[in-house]
Structure formats: C-alpha cells, structure tokens
Backbone atoms as SQL, in Angstrom:
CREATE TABLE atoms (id INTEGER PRIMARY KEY, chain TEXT, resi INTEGER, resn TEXT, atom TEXT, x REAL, y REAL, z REAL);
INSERT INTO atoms VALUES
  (1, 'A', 1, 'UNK', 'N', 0.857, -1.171, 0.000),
  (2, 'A', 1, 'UNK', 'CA', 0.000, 0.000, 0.000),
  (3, 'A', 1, 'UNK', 'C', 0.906, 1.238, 0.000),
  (4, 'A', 2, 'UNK', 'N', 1.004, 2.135, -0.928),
  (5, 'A', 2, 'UNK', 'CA', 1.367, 2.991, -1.152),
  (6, 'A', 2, 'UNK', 'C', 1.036, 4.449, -0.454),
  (7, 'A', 3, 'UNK', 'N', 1.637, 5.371, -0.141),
  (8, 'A', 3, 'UNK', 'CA', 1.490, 6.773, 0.794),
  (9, 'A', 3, 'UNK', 'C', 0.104, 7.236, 0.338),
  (10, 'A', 4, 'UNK', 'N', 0.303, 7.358, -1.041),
  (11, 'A', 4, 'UNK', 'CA', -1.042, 7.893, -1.554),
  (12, 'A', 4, 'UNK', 'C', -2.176, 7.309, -1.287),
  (13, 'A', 5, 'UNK', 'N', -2.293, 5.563, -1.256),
  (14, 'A', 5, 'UNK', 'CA', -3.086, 4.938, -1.058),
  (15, 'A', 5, 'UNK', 'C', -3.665, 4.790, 0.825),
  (16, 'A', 6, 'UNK', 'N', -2.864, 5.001, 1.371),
  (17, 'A', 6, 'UNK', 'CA', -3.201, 5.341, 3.182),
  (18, 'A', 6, 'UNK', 'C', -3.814, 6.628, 2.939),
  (19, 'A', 7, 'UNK', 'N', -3.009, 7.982, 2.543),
  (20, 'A', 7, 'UNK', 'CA', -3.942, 9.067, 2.583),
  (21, 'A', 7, 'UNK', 'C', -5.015, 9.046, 2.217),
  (22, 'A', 8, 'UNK', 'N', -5.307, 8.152, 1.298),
  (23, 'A', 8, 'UNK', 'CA', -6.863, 8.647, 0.479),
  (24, 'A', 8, 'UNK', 'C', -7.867, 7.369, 1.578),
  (25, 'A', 9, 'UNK', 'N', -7.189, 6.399, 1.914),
  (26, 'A', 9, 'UNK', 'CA', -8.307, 6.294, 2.956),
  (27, 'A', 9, 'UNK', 'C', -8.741, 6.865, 4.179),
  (28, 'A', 10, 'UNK', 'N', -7.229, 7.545, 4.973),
  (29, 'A', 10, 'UNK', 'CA', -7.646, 8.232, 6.017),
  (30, 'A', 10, 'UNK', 'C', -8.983, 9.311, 5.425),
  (31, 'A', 11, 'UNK', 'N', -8.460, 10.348, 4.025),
  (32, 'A', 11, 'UNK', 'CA', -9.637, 10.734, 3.777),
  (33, 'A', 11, 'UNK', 'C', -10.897, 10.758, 3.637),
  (34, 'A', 12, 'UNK', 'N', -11.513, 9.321, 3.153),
  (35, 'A', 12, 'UNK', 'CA', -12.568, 9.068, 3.263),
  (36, 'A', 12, 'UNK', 'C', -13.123, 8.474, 4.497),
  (37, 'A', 13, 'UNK', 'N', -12.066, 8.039, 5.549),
  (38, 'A', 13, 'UNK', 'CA', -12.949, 7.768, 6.942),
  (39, 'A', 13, 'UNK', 'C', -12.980, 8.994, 7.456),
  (40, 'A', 14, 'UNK', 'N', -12.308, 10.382, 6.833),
  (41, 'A', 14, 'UNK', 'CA', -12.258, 11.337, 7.935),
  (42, 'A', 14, 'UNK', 'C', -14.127, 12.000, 7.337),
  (43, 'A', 15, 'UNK', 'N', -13.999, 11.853, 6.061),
  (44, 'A', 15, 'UNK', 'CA', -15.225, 12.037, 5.368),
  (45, 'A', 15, 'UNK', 'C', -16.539, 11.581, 5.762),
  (46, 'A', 16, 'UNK', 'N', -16.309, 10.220, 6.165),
  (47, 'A', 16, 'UNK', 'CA', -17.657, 9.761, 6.837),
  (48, 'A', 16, 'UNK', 'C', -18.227, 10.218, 7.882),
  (49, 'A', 17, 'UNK', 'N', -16.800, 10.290, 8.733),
  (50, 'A', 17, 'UNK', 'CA', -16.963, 10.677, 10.525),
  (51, 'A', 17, 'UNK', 'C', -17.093, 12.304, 10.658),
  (52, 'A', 18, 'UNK', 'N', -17.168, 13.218, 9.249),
  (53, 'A', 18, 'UNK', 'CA', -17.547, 14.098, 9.616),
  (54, 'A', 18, 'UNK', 'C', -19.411, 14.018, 8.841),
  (55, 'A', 19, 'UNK', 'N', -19.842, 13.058, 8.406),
  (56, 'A', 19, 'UNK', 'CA', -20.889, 13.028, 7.854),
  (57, 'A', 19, 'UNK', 'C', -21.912, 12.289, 9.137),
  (58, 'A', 20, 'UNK', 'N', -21.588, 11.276, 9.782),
  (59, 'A', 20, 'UNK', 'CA', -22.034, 10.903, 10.854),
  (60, 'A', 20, 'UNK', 'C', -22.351, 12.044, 12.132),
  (61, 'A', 21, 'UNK', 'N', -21.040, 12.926, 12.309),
  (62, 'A', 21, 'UNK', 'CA', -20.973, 13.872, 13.353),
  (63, 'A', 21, 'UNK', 'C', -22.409, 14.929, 13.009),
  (64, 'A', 22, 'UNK', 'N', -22.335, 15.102, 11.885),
  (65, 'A', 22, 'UNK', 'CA', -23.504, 15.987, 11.444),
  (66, 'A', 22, 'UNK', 'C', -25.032, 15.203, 11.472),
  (67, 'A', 23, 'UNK', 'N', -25.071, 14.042, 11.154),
  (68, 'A', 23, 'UNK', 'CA', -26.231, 13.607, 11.463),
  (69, 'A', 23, 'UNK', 'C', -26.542, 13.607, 12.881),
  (70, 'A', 24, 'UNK', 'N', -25.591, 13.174, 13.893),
  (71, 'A', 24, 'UNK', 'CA', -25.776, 13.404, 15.079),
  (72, 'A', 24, 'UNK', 'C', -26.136, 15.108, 16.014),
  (73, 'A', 25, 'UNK', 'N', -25.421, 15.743, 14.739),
  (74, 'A', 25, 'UNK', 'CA', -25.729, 17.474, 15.834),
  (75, 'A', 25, 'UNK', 'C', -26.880, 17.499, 15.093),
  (76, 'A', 26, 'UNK', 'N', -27.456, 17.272, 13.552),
  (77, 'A', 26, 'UNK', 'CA', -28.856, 17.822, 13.660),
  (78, 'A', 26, 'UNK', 'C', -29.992, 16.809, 13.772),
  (79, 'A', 27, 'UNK', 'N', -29.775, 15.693, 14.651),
  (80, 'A', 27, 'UNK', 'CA', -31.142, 15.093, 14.900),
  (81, 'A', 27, 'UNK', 'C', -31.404, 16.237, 15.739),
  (82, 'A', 28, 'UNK', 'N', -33.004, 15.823, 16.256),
  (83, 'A', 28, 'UNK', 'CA', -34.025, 17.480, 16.514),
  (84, 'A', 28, 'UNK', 'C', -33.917, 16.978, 18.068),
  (85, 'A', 29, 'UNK', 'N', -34.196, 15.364, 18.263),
  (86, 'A', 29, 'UNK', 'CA', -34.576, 14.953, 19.886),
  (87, 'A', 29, 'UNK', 'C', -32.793, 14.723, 20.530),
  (88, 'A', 30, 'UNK', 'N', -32.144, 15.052, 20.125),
  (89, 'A', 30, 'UNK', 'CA', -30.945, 14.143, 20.588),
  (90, 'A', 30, 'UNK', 'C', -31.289, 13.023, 20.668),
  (91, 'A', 31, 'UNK', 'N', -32.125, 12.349, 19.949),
  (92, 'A', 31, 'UNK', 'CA', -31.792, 10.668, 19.535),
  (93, 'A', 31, 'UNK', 'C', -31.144, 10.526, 18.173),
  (94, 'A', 32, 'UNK', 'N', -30.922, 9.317, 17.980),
  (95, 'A', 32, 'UNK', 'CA', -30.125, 9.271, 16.693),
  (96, 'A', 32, 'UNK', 'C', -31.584, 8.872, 15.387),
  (97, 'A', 33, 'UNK', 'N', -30.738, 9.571, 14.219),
  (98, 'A', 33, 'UNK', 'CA', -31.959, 10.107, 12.999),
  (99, 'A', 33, 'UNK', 'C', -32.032, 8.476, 12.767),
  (100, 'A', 34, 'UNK', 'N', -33.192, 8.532, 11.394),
  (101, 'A', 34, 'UNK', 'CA', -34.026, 7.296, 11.493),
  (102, 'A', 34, 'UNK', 'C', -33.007, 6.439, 10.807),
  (103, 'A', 35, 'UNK', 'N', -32.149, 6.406, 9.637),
  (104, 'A', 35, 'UNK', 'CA', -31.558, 5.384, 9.234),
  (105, 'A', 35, 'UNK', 'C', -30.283, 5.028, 10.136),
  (106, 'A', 36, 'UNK', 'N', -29.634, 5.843, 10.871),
  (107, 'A', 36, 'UNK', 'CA', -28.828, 5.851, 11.665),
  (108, 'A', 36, 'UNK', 'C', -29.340, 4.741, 12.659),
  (109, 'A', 37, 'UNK', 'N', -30.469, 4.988, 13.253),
  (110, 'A', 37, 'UNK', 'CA', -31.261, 4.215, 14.662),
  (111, 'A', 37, 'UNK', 'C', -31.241, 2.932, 14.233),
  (112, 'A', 38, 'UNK', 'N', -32.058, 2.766, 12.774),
  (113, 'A', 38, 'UNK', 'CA', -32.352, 1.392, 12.161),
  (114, 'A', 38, 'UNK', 'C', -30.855, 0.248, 11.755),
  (115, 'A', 39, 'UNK', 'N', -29.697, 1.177, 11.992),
  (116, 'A', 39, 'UNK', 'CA', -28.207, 0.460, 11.157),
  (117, 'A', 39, 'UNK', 'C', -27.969, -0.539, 12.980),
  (118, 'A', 40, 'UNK', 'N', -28.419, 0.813, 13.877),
  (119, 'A', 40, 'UNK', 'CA', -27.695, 0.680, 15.072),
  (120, 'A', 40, 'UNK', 'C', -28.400, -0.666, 16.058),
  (121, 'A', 41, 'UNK', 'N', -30.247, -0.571, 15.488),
  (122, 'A', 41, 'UNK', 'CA', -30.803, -1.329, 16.301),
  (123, 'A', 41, 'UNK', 'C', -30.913, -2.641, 15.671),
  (124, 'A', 42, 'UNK', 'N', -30.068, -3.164, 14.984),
  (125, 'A', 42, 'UNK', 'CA', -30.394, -4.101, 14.479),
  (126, 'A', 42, 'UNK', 'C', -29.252, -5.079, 15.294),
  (127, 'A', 43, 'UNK', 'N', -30.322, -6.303, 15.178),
  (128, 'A', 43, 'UNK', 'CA', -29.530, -7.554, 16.118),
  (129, 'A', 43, 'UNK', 'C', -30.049, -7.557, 17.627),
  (130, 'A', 44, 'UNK', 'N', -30.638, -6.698, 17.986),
  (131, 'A', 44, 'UNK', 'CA', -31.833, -6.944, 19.231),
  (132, 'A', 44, 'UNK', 'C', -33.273, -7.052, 19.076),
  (133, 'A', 45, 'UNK', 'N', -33.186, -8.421, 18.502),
  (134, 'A', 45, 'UNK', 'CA', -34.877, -8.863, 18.678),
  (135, 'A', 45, 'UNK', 'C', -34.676, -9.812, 19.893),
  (136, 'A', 46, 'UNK', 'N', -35.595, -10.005, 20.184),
  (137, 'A', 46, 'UNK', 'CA', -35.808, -10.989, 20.993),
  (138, 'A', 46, 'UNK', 'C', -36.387, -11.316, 20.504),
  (139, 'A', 47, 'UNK', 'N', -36.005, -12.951, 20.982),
  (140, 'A', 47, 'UNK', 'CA', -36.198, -14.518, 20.133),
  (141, 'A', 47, 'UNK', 'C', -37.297, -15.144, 21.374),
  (142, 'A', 48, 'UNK', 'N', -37.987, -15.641, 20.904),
  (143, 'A', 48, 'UNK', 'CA', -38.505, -16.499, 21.900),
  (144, 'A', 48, 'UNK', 'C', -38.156, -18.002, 21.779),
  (145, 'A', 49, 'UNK', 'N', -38.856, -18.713, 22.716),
  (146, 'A', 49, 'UNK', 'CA', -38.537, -19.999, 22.797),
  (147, 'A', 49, 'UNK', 'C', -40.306, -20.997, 22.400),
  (148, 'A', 50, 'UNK', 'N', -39.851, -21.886, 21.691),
  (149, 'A', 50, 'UNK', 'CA', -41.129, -22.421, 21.395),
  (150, 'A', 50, 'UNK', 'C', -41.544, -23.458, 22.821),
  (151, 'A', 51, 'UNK', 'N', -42.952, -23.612, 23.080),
  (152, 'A', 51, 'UNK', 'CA', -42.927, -24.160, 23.907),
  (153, 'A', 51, 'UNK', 'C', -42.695, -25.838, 24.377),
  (154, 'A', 52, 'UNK', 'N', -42.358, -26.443, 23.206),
  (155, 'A', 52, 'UNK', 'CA', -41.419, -27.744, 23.182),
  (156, 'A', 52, 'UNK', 'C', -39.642, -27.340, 23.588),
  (157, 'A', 53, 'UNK', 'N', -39.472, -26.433, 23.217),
  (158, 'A', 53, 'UNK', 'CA', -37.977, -26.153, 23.252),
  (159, 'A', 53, 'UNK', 'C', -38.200, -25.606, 25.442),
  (160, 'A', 54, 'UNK', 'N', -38.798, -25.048, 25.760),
  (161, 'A', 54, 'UNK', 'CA', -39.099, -24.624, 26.790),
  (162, 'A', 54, 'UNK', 'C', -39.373, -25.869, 27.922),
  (163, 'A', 55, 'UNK', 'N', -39.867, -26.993, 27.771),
  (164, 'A', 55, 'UNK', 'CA', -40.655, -28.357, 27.781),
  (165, 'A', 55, 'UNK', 'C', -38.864, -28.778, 28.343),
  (166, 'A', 56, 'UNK', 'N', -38.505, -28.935, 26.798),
  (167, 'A', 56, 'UNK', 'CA', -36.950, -29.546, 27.105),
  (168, 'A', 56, 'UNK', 'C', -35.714, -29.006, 28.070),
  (169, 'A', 57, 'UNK', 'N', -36.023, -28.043, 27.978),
  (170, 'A', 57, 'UNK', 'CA', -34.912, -26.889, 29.170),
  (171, 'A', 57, 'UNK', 'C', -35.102, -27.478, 30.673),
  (172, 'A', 58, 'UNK', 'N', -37.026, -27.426, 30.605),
  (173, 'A', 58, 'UNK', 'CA', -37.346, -27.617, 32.193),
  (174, 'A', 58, 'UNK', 'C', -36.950, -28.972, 32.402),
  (175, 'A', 59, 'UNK', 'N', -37.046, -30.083, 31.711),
  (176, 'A', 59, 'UNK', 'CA', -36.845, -31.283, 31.948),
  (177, 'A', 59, 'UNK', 'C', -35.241, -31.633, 32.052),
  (178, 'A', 60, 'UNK', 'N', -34.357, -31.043, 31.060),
  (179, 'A', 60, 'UNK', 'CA', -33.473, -31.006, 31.682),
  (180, 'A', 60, 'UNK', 'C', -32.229, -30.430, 33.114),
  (181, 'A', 61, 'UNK', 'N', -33.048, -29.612, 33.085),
  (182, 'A', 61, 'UNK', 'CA', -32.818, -28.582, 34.710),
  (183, 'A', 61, 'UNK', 'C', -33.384, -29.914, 35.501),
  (184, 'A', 62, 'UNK', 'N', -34.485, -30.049, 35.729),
  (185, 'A', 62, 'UNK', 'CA', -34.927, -30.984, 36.497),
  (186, 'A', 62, 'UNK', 'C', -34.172, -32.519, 36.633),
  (187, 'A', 63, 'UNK', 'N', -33.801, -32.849, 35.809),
  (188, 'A', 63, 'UNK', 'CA', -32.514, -34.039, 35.724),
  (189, 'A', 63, 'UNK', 'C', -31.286, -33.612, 36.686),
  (190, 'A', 64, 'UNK', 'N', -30.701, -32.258, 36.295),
  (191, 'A', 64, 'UNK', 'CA', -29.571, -31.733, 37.078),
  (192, 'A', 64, 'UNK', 'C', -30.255, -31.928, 38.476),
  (193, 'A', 65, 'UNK', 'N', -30.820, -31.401, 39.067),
  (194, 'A', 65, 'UNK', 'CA', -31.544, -31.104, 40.328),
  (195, 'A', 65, 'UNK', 'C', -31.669, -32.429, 40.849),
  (196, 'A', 66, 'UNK', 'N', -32.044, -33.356, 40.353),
  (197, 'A', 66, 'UNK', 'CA', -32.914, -34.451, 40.783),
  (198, 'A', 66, 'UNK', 'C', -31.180, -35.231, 41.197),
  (199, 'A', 67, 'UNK', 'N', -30.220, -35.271, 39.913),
  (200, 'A', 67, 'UNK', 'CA', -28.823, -35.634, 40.273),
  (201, 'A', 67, 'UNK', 'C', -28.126, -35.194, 41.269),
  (202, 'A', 68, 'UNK', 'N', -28.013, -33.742, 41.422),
  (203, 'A', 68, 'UNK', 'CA', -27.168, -32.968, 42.219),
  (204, 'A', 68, 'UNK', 'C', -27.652, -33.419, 44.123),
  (205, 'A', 69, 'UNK', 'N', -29.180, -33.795, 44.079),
  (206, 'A', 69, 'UNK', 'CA', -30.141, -33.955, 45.109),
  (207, 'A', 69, 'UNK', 'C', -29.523, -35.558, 46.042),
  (208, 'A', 70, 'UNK', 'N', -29.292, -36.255, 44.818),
  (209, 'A', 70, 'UNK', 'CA', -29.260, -37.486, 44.783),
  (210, 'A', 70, 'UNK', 'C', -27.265, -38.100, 45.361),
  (211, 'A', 71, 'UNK', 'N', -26.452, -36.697, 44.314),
  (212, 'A', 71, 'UNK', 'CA', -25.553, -36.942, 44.762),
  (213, 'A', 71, 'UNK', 'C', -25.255, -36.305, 46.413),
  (214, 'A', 72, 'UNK', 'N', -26.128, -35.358, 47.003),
  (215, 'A', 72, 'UNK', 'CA', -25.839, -34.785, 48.485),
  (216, 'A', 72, 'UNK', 'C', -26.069, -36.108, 48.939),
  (217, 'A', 73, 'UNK', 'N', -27.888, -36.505, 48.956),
  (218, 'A', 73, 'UNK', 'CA', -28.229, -37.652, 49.737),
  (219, 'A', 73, 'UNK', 'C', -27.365, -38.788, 50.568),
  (220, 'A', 74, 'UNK', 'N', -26.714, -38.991, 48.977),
  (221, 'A', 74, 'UNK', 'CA', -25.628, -40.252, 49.244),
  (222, 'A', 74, 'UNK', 'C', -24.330, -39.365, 50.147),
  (223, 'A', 75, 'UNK', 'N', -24.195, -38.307, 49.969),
  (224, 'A', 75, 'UNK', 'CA', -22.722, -37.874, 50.381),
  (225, 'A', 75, 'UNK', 'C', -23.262, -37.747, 52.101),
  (226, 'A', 76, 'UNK', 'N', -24.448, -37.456, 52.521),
  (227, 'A', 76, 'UNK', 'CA', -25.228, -37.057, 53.701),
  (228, 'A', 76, 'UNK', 'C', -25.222, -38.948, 54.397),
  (229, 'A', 77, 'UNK', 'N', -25.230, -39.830, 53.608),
  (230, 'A', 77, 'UNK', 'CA', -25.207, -41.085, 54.177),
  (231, 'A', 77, 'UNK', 'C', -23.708, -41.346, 54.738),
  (232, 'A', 78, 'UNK', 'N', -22.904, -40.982, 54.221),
  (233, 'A', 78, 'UNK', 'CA', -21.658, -41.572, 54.401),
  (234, 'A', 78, 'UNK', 'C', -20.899, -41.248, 55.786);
C-alpha cells in the first residue's frame, strides 16, 4: 500500500466521521436520525422460545436437580 493509497483512505474515513458527526448534531430529539437508529438497532430482537424447546430446558434442569439432590443424599449417608 502505497502513501497515496493510506492518505486517500484516512480521507474518506475522515469524510464519513464528519458526515455521521452531522447527522448526530442535527437530529431534533438528541436521539439518533431514522436510518442511523435502524443500522444501530439491528440484532436486538428478541427470540422467543417455542414451547417444546421450553418443555426440554425444564426437563433437563430438572434431571440436574434431581442428580445434584441425589448426589448430596448419598454424600449425607456416608
């Protein structure tokens, strides 16, 4: 990568980050503007769990428990 080729990218990130900075001073609420919000909020949905998948969680928790119960018992005999 060549001198010229580093400068001209610092340029265009300096380009963006002054294009971002400006979307940020003129949103109106100090929240961030609408395509900005939509880049940022993405990847927090919440997922749910189906209720077979939910079924299987409890049953396996309940295995641990029932083991962990089982291994005191015996350790409480000894």
């Amino acid at each position: 990568m060549t001198r010229e080729d580093i400068i001209a990218a610092i340029d265009e990130e300096i380009s963006r980050l002054e294009k971002v900075r400006d979307l940020l001073q003129n949103s109106s609420s100090g929240r961030l503007s609408g395509a900005l919000a939509r880049k940022t909020a993405t990847g927090t949905k919440k997922r749910n769990l189906s209720p077979e998948a939910r079924a299987r969680i409890a049953a396996a928790q309940k295995r641990r428990w029932a083991k962990q119960k089982a291994a005191a018992a015996q350790a409480a005999k000894k």
